[in-house]
C-alpha positions in Angstrom: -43.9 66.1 -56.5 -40.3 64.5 -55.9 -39.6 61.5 -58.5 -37.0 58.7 -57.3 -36.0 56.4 -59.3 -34.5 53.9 -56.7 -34.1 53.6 -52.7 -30.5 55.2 -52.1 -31.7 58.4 -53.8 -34.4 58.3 -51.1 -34.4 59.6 -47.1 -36.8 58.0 -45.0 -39.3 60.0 -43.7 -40.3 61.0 -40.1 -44.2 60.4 -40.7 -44.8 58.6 -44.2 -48.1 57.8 -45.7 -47.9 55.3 -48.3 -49.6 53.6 -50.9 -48.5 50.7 -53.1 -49.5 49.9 -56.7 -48.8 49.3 -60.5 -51.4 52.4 -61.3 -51.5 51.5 -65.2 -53.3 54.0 -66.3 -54.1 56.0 -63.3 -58.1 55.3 -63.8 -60.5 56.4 -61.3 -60.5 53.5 -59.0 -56.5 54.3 -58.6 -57.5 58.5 -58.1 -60.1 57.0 -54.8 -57.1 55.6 -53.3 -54.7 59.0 -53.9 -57.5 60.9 -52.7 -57.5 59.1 -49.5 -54.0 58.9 -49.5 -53.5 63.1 -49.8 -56.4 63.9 -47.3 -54.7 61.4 -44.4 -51.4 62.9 -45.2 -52.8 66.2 -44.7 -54.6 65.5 -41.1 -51.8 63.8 -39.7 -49.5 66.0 -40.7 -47.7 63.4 -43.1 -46.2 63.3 -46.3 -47.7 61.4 -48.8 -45.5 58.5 -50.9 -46.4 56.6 -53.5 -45.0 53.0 -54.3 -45.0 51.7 -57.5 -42.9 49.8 -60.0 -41.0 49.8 -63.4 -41.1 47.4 -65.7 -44.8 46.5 -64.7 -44.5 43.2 -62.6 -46.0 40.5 -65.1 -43.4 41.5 -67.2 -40.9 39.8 -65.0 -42.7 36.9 -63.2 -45.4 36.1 -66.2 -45.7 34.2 -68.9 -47.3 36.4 -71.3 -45.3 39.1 -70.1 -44.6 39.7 -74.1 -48.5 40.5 -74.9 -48.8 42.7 -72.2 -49.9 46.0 -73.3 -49.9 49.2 -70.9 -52.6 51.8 -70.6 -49.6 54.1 -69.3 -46.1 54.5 -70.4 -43.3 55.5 -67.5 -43.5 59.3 -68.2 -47.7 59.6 -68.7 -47.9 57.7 -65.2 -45.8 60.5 -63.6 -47.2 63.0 -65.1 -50.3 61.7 -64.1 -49.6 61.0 -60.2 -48.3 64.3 -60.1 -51.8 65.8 -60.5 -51.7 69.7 -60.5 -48.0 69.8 -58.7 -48.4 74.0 -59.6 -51.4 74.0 -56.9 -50.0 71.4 -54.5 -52.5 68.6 -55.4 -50.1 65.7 -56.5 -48.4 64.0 -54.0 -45.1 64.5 -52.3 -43.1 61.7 -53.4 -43.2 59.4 -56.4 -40.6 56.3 -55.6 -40.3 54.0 -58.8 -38.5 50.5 -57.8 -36.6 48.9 -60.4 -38.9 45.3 -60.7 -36.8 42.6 -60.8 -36.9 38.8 -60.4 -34.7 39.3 -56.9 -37.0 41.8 -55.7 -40.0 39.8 -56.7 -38.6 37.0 -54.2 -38.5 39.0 -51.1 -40.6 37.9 -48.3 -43.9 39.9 -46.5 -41.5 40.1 -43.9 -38.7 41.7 -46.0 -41.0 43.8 -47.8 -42.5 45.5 -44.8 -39.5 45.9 -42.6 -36.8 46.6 -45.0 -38.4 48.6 -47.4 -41.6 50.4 -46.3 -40.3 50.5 -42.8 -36.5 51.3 -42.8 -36.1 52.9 -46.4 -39.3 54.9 -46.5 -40.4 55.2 -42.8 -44.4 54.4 -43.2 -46.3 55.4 -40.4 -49.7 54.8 -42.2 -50.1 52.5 -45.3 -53.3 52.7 -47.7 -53.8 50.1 -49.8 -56.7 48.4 -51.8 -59.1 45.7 -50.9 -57.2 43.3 -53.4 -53.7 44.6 -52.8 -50.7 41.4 -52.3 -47.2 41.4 -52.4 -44.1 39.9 -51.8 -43.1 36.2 -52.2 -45.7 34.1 -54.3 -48.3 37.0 -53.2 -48.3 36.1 -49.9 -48.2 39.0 -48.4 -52.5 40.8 -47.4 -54.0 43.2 -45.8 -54.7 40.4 -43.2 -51.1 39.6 -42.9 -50.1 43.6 -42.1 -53.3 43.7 -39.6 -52.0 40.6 -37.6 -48.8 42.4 -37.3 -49.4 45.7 -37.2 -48.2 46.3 -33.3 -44.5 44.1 -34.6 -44.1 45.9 -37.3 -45.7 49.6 -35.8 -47.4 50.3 -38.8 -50.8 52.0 -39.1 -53.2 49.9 -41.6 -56.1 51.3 -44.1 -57.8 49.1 -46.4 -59.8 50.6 -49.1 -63.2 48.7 -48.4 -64.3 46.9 -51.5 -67.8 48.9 -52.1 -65.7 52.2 -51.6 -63.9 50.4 -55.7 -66.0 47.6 -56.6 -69.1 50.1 -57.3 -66.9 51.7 -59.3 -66.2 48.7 -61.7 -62.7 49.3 -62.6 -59.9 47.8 -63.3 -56.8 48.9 -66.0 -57.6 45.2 -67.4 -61.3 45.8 -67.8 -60.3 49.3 -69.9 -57.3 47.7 -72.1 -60.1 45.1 -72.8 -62.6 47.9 -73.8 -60.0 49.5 -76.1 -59.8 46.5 -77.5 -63.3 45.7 -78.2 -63.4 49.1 -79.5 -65.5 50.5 -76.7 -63.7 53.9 -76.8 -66.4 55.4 -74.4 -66.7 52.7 -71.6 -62.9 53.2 -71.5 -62.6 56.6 -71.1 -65.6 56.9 -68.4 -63.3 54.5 -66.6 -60.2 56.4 -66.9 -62.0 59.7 -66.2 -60.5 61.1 -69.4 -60.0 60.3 -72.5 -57.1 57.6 -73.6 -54.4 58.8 -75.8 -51.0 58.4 -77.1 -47.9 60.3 -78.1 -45.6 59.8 -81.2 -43.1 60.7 -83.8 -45.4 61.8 -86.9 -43.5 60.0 -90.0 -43.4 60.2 -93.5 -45.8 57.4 -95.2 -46.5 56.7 -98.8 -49.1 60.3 -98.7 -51.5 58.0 -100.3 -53.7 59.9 -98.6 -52.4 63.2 -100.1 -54.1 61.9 -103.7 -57.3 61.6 -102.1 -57.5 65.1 -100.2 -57.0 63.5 -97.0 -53.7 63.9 -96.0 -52.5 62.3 -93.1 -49.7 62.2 -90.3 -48.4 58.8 -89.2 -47.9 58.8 -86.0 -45.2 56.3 -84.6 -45.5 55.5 -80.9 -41.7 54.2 -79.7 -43.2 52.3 -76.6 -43.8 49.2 -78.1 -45.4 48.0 -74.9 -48.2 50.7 -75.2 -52.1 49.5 -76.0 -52.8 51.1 -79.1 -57.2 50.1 -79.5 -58.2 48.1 -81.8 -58.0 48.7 -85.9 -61.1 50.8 -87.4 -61.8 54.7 -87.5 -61.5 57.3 -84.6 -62.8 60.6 -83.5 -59.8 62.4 -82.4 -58.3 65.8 -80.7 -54.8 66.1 -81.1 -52.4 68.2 -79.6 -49.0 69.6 -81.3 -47.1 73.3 -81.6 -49.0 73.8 -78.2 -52.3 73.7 -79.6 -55.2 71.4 -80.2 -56.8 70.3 -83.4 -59.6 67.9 -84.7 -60.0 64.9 -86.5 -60.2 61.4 -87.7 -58.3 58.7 -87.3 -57.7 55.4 -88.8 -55.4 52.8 -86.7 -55.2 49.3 -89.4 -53.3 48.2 -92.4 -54.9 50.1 -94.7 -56.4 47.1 -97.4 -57.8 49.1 -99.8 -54.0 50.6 -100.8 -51.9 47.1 -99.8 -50.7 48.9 -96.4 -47.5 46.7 -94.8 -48.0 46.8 -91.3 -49.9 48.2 -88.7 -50.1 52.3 -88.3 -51.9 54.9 -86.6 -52.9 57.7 -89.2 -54.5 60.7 -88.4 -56.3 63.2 -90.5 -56.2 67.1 -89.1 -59.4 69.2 -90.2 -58.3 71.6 -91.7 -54.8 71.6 -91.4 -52.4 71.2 -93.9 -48.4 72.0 -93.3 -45.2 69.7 -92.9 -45.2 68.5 -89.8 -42.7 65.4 -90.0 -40.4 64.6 -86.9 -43.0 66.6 -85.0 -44.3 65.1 -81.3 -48.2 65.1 -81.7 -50.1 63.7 -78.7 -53.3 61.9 -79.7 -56.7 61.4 -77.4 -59.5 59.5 -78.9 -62.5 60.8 -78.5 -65.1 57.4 -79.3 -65.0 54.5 -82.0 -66.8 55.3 -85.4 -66.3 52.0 -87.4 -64.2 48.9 -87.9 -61.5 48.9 -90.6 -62.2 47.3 -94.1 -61.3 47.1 -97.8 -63.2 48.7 -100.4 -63.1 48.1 -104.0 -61.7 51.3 -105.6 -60.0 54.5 -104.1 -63.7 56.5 -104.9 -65.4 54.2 -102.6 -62.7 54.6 -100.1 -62.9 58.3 -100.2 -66.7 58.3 -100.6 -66.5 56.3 -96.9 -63.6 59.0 -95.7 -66.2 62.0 -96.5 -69.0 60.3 -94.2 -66.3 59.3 -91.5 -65.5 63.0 -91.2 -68.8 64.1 -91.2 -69.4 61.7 -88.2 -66.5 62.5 -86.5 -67.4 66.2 -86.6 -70.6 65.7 -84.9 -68.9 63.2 -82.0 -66.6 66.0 -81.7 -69.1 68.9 -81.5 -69.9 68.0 -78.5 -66.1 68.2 -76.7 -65.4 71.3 -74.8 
């Protein structure tokens, strides 16, 4: 797959087929459409191009643009259009457009005919049921239809059974994170959620307990870490995986100062500070809360691993 990070880097095509979309998270309702997309590129002899943005869009025309929390950050959406690129099941191109409030004023008419027409050269655009764009939104699949012969574009809409059965949305599965529904989330996403960090050195209070753990610090502050409480986890560093617990919160029983994501490896136990550890999470096992003494805490750590390793017994 090609990455481009703005139009002049890109050469229109002879026989384009596009579709257009934010793709947080690259759920299963988003791998329908790319599906599609791949197979008509393939009988018509196409190439296949997908659209999409950077920042997300509500960043820059919303309101609450500064609680928005991704499923995806720039580099896990890429890798995850790409697909398997080493067997030729991504597709072709990957064009990111810089999301800006100019751009966001650009007319359907603009939008179609100087962008998807003359910078890309779409024959064939797939899009969802749902999909708008351009001014105010104003821009539909019934717009493109009632000028499909002006502008000689080709038009596929998703049909909203074909999605809707599916239920899915990236705002349904940031709300299930959020509610702590680990499992609803990941049957939406087809695979488990994760994130990737910096592990950092904490106060290794959990060191005194026999639970040492690695704190791992997540640079994108824009990406959805789920809700506070206790985790089943798999984590991947030094090209391997490993289980575990985890506990995302502020830690009352010790006085924690912020919010951090701290993970316990089963039995592992080596420096692994500035280290890039990748965590998925596997399902919820509790909420977070404050216990009286450090016993009782560790007393409630012994039975969270216990649970965790039987959530975890059943992962491939």
């Amino acid at each position: 797959m090609k990455v481009y990070y703005n139009l002049a880097d890109f050469k229109p095509l002879k026989n384009a087929v596009v579709t257009i979309g934010t793709f947080d998270g690259v759920h299963l309702g988003h791998q329908k459409i790319l599906q599609i997309l791949k197979e008509t590129a393939q009988k018509t002899g196409g190439e296949s191009v997908v659209l999409t943005f950077w920042p997300h869009p509500r960043v820059v025309v919303s309101k609450d643009s500064q609680d928005l929390k991704l499923l995806s950050t720039i580099d896990e959406k890429i890798e995850l259009l790409a697909g398997d690129d080493s067997q030729n099941q991504g597709v072709d191109h990957l064009l990111i457009l810089p999301f800006t409030r100019e751009f966001s004023e650009l007319s359907s008419e603009e939008y179609v005919s100087n962008i998807l027409i003359d910078k890309i050269g779409t024959k064939k655009l797939i899009i969802g049921y749902d999909h708008r764009f351009g001014r105010n939104r104003e821009g539909s699949f019934d717009y493109l239809n009632q000028n499909s012969d002006i502008f000689g574009l080709e038009i596929e809409e998703i049909p909203r059974q074909e999605i809707e059965h599916l239920t899915i949305s990236s705002t349904k599965i940031r709300q299930s994170l959020l509610n702590g529904e680990v499992s609803s989330a990941n049957e939406l996403l087809g695979r488990k959620y994760s994130f990737t960090g910096i592990i950092v050195k904490g106060r290794q209070l959990g060191r005194t307990i026999g639970f040492p753990t690695a704190n791992v610090q997540v640079a994108q502050f824009y990406k959805l870490i789920p809700v506070n409480g206790v985790y089943a986890v798999k984590t991947f560093f030094r090209n391997q995986w490993h289980d575990g617990m985890m506990n995302i919160g502020t830690r009352p029983t010790v006085d924690g100062v912020g919010r951090t994501q701290e993970v316990n490896i089963f039995d592992f136990d080596d420096n692994i500070y500035g280290e890039t550890m990748t965590v998925e999470i596997v399902d919820y096992i509790r909420p977070e809360q404050k216990f009286d003494s450090l016993d009782e805490l560790k007393a409630q750590i012994l039975s969270d691993k216990t649970k965790a390793k039987e959530i975890l017994a059943f992962e491939s």
